[in-house]
NUKEFI-571481 format. One line per field, with one value per residue (C-alpha): residue number from 1; x, y, z. Coordinates in nm, 3 decimals. Layout:
! NUKEFI-571481
k: (NUM:...);
u: (X:...);
v: (Y:...);
w: (Z:...);
END
This chain:
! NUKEFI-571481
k: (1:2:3:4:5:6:7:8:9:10:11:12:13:14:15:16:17:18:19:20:21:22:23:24:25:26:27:28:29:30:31:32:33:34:35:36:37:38:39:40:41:42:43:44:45:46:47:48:49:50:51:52:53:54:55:56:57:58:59:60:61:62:63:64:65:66:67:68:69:70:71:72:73:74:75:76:77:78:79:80:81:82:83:84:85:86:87:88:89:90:91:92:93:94:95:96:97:98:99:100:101:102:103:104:105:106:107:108:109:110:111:112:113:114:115:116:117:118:119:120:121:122:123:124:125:126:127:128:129:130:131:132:133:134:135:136:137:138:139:140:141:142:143:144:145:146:147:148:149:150:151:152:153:154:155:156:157:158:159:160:161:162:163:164:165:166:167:168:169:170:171:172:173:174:175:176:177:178:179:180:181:182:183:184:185:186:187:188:189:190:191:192:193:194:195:196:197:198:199:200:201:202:203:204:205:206:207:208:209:210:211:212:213:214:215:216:217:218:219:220:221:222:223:224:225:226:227:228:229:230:231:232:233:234:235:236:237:238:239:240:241:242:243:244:245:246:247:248:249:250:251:252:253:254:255:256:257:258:259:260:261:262:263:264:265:266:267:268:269:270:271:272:273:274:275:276:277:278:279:280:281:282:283:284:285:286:287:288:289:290:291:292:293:294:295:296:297:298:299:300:301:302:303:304:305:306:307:308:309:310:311:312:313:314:315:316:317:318:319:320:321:322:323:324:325:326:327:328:329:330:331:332:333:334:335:336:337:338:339:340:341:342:343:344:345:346:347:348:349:350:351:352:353:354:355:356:357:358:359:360:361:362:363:364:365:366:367:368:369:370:371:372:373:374:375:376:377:378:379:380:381:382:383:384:385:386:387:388:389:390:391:392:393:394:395:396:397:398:399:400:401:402:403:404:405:406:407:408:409:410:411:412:413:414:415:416:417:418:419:420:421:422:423:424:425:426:427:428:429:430:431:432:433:434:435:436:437:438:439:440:441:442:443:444:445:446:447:448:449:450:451:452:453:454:455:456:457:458:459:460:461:462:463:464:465:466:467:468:469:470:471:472:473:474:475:476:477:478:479:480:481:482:483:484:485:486:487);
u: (-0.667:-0.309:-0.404:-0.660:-0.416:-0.183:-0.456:-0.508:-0.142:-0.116:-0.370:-0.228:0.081:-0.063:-0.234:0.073:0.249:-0.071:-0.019:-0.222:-0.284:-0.331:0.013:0.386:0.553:0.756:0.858:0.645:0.418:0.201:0.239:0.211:-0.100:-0.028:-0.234:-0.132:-0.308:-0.586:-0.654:-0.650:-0.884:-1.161:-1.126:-1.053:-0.922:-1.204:-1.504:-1.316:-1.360:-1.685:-1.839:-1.652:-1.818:-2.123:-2.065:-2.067:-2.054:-2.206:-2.008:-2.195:-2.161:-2.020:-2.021:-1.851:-2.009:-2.022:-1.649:-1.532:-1.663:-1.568:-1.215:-1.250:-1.401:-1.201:-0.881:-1.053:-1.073:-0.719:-0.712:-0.903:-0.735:-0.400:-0.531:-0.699:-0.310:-0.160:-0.398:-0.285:0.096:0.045:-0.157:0.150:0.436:0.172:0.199:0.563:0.594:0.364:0.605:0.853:0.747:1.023:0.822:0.821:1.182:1.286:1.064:1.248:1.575:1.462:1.387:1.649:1.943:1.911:1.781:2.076:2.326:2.157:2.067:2.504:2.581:2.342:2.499:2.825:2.720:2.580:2.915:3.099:2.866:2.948:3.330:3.306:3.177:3.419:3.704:3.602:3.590:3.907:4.060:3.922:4.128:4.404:4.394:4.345:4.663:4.866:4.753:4.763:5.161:5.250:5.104:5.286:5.605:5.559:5.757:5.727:5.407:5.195:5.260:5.003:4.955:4.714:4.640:4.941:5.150:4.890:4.754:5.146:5.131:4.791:4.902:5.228:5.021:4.781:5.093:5.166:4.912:4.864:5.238:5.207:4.904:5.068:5.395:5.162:4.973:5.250:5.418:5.085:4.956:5.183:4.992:4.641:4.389:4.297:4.611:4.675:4.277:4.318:4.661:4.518:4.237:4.452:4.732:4.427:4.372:4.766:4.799:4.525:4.631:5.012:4.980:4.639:4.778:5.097:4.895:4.662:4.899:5.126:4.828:4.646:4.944:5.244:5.224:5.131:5.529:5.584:5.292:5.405:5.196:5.350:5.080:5.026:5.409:5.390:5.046:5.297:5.584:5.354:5.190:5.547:5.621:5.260:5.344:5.655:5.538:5.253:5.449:5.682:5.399:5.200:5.486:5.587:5.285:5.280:5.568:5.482:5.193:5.365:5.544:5.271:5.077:5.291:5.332:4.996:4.950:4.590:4.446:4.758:4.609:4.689:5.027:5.100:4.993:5.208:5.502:5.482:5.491:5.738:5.955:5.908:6.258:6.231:6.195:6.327:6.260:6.444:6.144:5.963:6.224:6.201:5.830:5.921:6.142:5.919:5.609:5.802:5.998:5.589:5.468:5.736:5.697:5.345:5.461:5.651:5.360:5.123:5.427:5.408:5.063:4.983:5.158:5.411:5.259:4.873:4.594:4.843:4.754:4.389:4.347:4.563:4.393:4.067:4.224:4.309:4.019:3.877:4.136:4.081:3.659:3.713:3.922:3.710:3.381:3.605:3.683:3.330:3.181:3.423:3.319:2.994:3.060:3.194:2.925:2.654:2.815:2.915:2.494:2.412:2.665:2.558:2.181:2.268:2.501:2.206:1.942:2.183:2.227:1.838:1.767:2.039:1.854:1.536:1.643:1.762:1.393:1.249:1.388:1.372:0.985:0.950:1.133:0.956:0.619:0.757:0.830:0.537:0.317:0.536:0.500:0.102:0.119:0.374:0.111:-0.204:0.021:0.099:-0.320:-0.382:-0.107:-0.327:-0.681:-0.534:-0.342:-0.672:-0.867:-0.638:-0.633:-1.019:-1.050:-0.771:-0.960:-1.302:-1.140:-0.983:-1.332:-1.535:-1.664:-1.774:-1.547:-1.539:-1.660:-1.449:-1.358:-1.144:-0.892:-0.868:-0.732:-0.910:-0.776:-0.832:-0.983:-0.677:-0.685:-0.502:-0.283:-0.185:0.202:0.141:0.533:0.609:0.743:1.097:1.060:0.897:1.194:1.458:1.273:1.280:1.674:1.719:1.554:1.759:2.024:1.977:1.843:2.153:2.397:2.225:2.282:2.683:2.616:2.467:2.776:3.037:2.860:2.864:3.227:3.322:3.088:3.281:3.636:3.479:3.305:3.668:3.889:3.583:3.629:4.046:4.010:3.864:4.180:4.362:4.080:4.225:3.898:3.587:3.466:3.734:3.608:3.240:3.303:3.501:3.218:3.000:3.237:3.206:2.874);
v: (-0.130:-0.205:-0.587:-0.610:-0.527:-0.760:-1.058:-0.961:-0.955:-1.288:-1.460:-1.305:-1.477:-1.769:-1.743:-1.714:-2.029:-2.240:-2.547:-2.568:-3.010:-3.220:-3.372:-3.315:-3.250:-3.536:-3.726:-4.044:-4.146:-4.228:-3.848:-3.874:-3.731:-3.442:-3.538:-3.198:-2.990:-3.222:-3.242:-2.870:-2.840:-3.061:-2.910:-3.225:-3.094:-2.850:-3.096:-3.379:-3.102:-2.939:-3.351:-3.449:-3.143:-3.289:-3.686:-3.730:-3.986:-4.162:-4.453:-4.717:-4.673:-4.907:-4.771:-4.482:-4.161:-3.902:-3.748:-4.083:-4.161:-3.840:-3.946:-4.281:-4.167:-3.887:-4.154:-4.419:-4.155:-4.109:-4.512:-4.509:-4.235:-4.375:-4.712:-4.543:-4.388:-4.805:-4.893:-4.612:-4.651:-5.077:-5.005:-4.760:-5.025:-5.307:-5.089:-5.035:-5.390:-5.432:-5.187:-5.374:-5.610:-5.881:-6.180:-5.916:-5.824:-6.168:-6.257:-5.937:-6.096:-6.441:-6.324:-6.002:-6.177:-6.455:-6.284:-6.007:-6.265:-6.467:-6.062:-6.006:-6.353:-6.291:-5.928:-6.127:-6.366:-6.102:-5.883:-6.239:-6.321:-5.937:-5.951:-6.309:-6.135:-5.844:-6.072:-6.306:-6.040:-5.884:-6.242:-6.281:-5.931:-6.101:-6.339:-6.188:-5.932:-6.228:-6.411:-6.085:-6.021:-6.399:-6.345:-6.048:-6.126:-5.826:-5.879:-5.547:-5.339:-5.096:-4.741:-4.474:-4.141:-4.049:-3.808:-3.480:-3.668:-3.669:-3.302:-3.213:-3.385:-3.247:-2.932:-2.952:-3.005:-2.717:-2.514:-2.640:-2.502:-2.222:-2.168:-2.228:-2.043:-1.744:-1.773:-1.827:-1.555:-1.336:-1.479:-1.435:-1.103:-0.924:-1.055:-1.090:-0.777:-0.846:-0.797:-1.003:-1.102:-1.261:-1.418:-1.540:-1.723:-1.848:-1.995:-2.162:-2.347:-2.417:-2.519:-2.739:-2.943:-2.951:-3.068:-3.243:-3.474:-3.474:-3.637:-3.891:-4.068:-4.103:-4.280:-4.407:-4.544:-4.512:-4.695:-5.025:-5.046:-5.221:-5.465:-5.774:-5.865:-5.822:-5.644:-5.409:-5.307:-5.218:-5.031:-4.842:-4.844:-4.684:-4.458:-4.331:-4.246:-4.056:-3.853:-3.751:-3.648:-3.472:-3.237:-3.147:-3.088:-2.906:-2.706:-2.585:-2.506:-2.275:-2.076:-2.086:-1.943:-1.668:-1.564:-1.545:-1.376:-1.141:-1.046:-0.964:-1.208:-1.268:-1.676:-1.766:-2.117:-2.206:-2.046:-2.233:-2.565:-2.444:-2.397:-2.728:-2.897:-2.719:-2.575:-2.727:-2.565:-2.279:-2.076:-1.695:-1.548:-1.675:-1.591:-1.881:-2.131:-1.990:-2.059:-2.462:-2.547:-2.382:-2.590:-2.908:-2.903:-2.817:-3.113:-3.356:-3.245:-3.335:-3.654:-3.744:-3.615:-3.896:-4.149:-4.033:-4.011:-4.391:-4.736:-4.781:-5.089:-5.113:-5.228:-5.329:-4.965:-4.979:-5.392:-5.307:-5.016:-5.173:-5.439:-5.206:-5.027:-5.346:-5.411:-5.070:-5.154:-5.457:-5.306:-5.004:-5.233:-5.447:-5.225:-5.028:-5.385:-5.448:-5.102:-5.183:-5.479:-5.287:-5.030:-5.336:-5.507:-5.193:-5.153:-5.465:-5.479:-5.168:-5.296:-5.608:-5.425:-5.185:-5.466:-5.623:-5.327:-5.246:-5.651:-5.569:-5.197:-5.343:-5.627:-5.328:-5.175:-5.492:-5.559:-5.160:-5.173:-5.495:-5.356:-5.059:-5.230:-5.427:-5.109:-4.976:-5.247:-5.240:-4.840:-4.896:-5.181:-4.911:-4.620:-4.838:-4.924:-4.501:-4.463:-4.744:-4.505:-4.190:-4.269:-4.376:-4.069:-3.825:-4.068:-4.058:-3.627:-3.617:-3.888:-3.719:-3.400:-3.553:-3.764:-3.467:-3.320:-3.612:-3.708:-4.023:-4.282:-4.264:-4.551:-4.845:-4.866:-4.516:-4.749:-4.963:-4.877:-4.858:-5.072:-4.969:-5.266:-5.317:-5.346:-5.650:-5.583:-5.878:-5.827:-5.987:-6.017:-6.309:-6.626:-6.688:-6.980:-6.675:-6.429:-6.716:-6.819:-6.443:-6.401:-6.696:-6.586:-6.263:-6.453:-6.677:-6.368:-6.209:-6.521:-6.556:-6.157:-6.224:-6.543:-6.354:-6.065:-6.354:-6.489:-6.168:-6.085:-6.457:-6.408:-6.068:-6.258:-6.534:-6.284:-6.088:-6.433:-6.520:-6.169:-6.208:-6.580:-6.472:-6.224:-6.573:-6.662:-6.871:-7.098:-7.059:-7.399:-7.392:-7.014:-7.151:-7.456:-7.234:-6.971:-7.258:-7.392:-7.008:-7.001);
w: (2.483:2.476:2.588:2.320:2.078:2.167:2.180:1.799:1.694:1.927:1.688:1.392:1.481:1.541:1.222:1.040:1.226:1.195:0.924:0.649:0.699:0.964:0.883:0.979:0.707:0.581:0.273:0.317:0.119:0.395:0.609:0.988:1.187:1.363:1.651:1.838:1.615:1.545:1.894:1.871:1.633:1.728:2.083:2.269:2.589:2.575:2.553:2.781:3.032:2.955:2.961:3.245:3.447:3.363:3.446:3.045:2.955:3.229:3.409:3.312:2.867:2.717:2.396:2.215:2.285:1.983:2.088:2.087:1.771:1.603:1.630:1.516:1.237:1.158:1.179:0.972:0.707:0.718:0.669:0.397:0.255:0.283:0.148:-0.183:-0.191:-0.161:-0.414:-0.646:-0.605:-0.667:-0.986:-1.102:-1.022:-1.216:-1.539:-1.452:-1.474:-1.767:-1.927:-1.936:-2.124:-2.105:-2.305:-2.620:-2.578:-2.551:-2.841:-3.062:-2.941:-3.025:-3.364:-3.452:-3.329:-3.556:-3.817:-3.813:-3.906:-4.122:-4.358:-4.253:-4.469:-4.734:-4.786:-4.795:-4.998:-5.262:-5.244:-5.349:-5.631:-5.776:-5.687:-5.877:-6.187:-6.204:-6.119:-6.369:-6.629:-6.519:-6.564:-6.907:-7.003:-6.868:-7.060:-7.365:-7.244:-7.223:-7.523:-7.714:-7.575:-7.667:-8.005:-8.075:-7.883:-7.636:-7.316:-7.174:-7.011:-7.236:-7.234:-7.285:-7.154:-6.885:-6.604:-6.643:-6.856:-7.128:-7.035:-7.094:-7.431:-7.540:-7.432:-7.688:-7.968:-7.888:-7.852:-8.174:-8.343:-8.174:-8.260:-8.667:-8.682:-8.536:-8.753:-9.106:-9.053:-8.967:-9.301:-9.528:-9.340:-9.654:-9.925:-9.853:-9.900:-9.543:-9.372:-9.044:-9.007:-9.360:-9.295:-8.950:-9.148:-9.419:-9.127:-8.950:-9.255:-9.307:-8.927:-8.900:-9.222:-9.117:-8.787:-8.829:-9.092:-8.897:-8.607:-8.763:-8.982:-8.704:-8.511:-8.786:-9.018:-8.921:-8.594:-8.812:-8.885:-8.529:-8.617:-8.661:-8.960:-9.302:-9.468:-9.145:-9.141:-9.572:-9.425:-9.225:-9.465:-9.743:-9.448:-9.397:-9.742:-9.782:-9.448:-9.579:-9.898:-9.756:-9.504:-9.759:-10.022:-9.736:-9.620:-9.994:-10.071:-9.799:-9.874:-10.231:-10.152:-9.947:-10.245:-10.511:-10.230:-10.180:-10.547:-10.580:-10.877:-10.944:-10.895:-10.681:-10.634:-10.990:-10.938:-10.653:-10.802:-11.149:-10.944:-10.737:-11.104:-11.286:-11.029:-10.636:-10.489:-10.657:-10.376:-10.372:-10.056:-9.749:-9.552:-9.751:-9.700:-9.327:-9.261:-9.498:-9.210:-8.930:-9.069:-9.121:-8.742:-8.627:-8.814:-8.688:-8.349:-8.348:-8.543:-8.281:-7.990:-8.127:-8.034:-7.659:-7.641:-7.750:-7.754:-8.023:-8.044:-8.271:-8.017:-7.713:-7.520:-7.585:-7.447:-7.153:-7.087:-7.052:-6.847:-6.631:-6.581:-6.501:-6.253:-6.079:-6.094:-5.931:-5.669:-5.599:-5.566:-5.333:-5.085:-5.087:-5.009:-4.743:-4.609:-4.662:-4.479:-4.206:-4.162:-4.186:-3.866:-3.656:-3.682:-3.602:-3.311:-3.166:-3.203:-3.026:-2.742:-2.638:-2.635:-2.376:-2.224:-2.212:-2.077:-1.795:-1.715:-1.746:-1.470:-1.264:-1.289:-1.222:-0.912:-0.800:-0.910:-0.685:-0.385:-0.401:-0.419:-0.103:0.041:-0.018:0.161:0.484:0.500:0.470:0.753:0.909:0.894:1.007:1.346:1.372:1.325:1.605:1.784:1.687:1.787:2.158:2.175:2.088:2.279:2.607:2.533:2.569:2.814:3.078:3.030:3.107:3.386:3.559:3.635:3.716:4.043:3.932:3.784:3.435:3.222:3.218:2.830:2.929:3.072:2.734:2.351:2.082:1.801:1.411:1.224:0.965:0.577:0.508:0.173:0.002:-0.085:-0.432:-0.497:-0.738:-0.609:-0.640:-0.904:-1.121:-1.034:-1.104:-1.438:-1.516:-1.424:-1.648:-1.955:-1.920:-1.904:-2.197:-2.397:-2.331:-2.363:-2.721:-2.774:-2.706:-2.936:-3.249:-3.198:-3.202:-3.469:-3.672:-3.652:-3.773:-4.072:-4.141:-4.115:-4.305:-4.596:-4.563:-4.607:-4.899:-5.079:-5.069:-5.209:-5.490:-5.527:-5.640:-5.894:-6.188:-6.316:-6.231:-6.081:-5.777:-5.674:-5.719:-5.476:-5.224:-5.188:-5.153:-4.854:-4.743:-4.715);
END
C-alpha cells in the first residue's frame, strides 16, 4: 500500500515538473527541440527495444521503417513550422521598411524646405509693405509738424496733458465745481422756500455757468491770443474782454441774487437784473461780496486749468498729438511683426530640426530593420543545422535501443545520418550601391534641411536690417528701391 502510494505521488510529481512544449525554454525566435522529452514521449527507447527483440526491422531494409519515419516527420514539422515563423518575421521587417517611407520624406523635404523660406520672405516682405505705409504716414505728420512750427515760429515741443497729469487736471476742475456748488447753495439755502435742496439746485445752475464759461473761452477764445495771425490774436483779445466781463457779471449776479433772495422780495430775477443796471457794487452783505470773490478765484482757477490741460498754442497740441500717435502705431506694429517674425522662424526651425532628426532615426531603423532581417536568416539556417542535429539524436536513441537486443546485425542505414532536406531562404538584403544611394539621399536631404535653416535665419537678419531701414525713411522712391534690393 505504502509503495502504491508513493508510485502515485511519484507521478504527481512528475506531473508537476513535466513541460508543457517540446522546447527548452529560451528567447529565440527559433526555440530548441527538447529531444529528451520528445524521445520520452514517443517512447523511443521503448520501441527500439520492443523491435529489436523481434529482428525489426529486418537487416536487409533499406528504407525507413514507420519509427524512423515518425521522427522525420515529426522534425520536418518543426521545419516547416519554424519556416512559416521566417516567412512571418521577413513580411514584418518588409512593412517596417515600407514604413519608412524615405522617397515620401525626401519628397516632403524636397518640397517644405523650400517652400518654408520662400512663405518666411513673403511674410517679410508683407510686414515691409505695412511698416512702409505707417512710416510713410508718420513722415507726412512730420512734415506737416515741422512746416506747421516754421510757419508759426515754434521752436519748442507741444505740451498737452495725458495719462495722471491730465486725470490730476480733470480732477481740479471737478473739484471745482463740486466746490462752488457746495459754497452757492450754502449761500442761497437762506432764501429759497426750499432750503438747502433749493439752494443746491440753484448753485448747480450758478456752478456750471461760472466755471463752464470759465473753461470754454479759455479753450475756445482766449488761447487765439498766442496765434500768430492778427485777426486770431483780436479773436482772443475780444475773447478776453467777454470772459472778464462775464465772470464778473456771473459772479454779481450771484450775490445779488443772494441778497434779494434772502429778503424774500417777490420776482428777484427782475431785481437782480434792476440792480446790475442801476447799482452793480451795491452790495450790502459781506457774505455776498464773500461768495463774488469765492466764484471769481473758482472761475479763474478753471481759467487757468484749460491752460494746463492744452497747448498754449491753437492747433500745435492736437497735430503733434496725432503725430505721435502715429509714431507710437508704427512702433507697436514694428515690433509685433518682428515678433511675428520671430515666432514664424522658431516654427519653421523646429519643423526643419525634427525632420533631420526623424531622416537620422529613420537611418538608425533602417539599418536595425536590415540587421535584424540578416539575423533572422542566419538563426533559421542556425535552427535547420540544430534539426539535422535532432533527427540523428532521436534516430541514434531508437536505433541503440533496437541494436542492444538484436541478434542479427541491424540494417546498415543505422550506421548513417539522416540529413533534413533544407529550405533555402534567399537573404534578400539590398546591394550596397542601393544602401550607399540611400545614405546619400539622407545625406543630401539633410544637407538641404541645414541649407533651408541657414537660409531662414539670413532672411530674418535680412527682413530685420529691411524693417530698421525703413526707420531712416525720408522719400519714398529710395525705401521702394531698397526693399526691392531686400527682396
Amino acid at each position: 500500500m505504502e509503495s502504491r502510494a508513493k508510485s502515485a505521488l511519484s507521478r504527481l510529481a512528475n506531473g508537476l515538473k513535466r513541460e508543457q512544449h517540446d522546447y527548452r525554454v529560451t528567447l529565440d525566435v527559433f526555440p530548441v527541440l527538447n529531444t529528451d522529452k520528445l524521445a520520452a514521449d514517443m517512447s523511443l527507447a521503448k520501441t527500439g527495444a520492443e523491435r529489436g527483440s523481434r529482428e525489426d526491422p529486418a537487416s536487409d531494409t533499406l528504407g525507413l521503417d514507420d519509427v524512423e519515419n515518425a521522427i522525420v516527420e515529426r522534425v520536418e514539422a518543426e521545419k516547416i513550422s519554424a519556416h512559416g515563423t521566417l516567412l512571418d518575421q521577413i513580411r514584418t521587417y518588409k512593412e517596417r521598411l515600407a514604413g519608412l517611407d524615405f522617397d515620401g520624406r525626401f519628397g516632403a523635404i524636397r518640397q517644405a524646405a523650400p517652400a518654408a523660406v520662400t512663405e518666411f520672405r513673403a511674410e517679410a516682405s508683407q510686414g515691409r509693405d505695412e511698416l512702409h505705409n505707417l512710416r510713410r504716414h508718420l513722415r507726412d505728420l512730420e512734415i506737416e509738424r515741422d512746416e506747421f512750427r516754421r510757419r508759426h515760429n515754434l521752436r519748442r515741443t507741444a505740451r498737452w496733458a495725458s495719462g495722471g497729469n491730465l486725470t490730476v487736471k480733470v480732477g481740479v476742475l471737478l473739484i471745482l465745481f463740486v466746490f462752488e456748488v457746495f459754497l452757492n447753495g450754502f449761500f442761497l439755502a437762506k432764501g429759497n422756500e426750499l432750503g438747502y435742496l433749493g439752494g443746491a439746485s440753484e448753485a448747480l445752475t450758478f456752478a456750471l455757468l461760472n466755471i463752464g464759461v470759465a473753461f470754454l473761452i479759455a479753450v475756445l477764445g482766449v488761447r487765439e491770443i498766442n496765434h500768430r495771425n492778427p485777426f486770431r490774436k483780436l479773436f482772443g483779445v475780444l475773447a478776453l474782454f467777454v470772459y472778464i466781463a462775464l465772470l464778473i457779471a456771473i459772479n454779481l449776479s450771484l450775490a445779488h441774487y443772494r441778497e434779494v433772495s434772502a429778503a424774500m422780495i417777490s420776482d428777484a430775477g427782475q431785481e437782480v437784473l434792476r440792480r446790475l443796471r442801476t447799482a452793480p457794487l451795491a452790495l450790502v452783505d459781506f457774505k455776498s461780496w464773500l461768495l463774488f470773490g469765492l466764484g471769481v478765484l473758482c472761475s479763474l482757477i478753471a481759467f487757468a486749468d484749460s491752460f494746463l490741460i492744452f497747448d498754449p498754442y491753437p492747433g500745435y497740441a492736437s497735430l503733434e498729438k496725432r503725430r505721435a500717435d502715429a509714431h507710437e502705431a508704427y512702433i507697436r506694429r514694428k515690433s509685433e511683426l518682428i515678433e511675428r517674425l520671430l515666432d514664424i522662424r522658431d516654427e519653421a526651425i523646429e519643423i526643419l530640426e525634427e525632420a533631420n532628426r526623424d531622416l537620422s532615426i529613420r537611418r538608425s531603423e533602417h539599418d536595425s530593420i536590415l540587421e535584424s532581417r540578416a539575423r533572422l536568416v542566419r538563426l533559421f539556417a542556425a535552427h535547420q543545422a540544430h534539426l539535422d542535429r535532432a533527427v540523428n539524436a532521436l534516430l541514434s536513441i531508437y536505433r541503440e535501443a533496437n541494436r542492444g537486443l538484436r541478434r542479427t546485425p541491424p540494417p546498415q542505414r543505422f550506421a548513417e545520418s539522416y540529413v533534413l532536406d533544407k529550405i533555402p531562404v534567399e537573404p534578400e538584403m539590398p546591394d550596397s550601391t542601393a544602401r550607399e544611394d540611400l545614405r546619400r539621399a539622407i545625406a543630401e536631404s539633410q544637407a538641404l534641411l541645414v541649407g533651408q535653416i541657414e537660409a531662414i535665419h539670413g532672411e530674418f537678419e535680412q527682413a530685420f536690417a529691411g524693417y530698421r531701414e525703413i526707420d531712416n525713411f525720408v522719400e519714398e522712391e529710395p525705401v521702394v528701391a531698397s526693399s526691392a534690393k531686400a527682396a
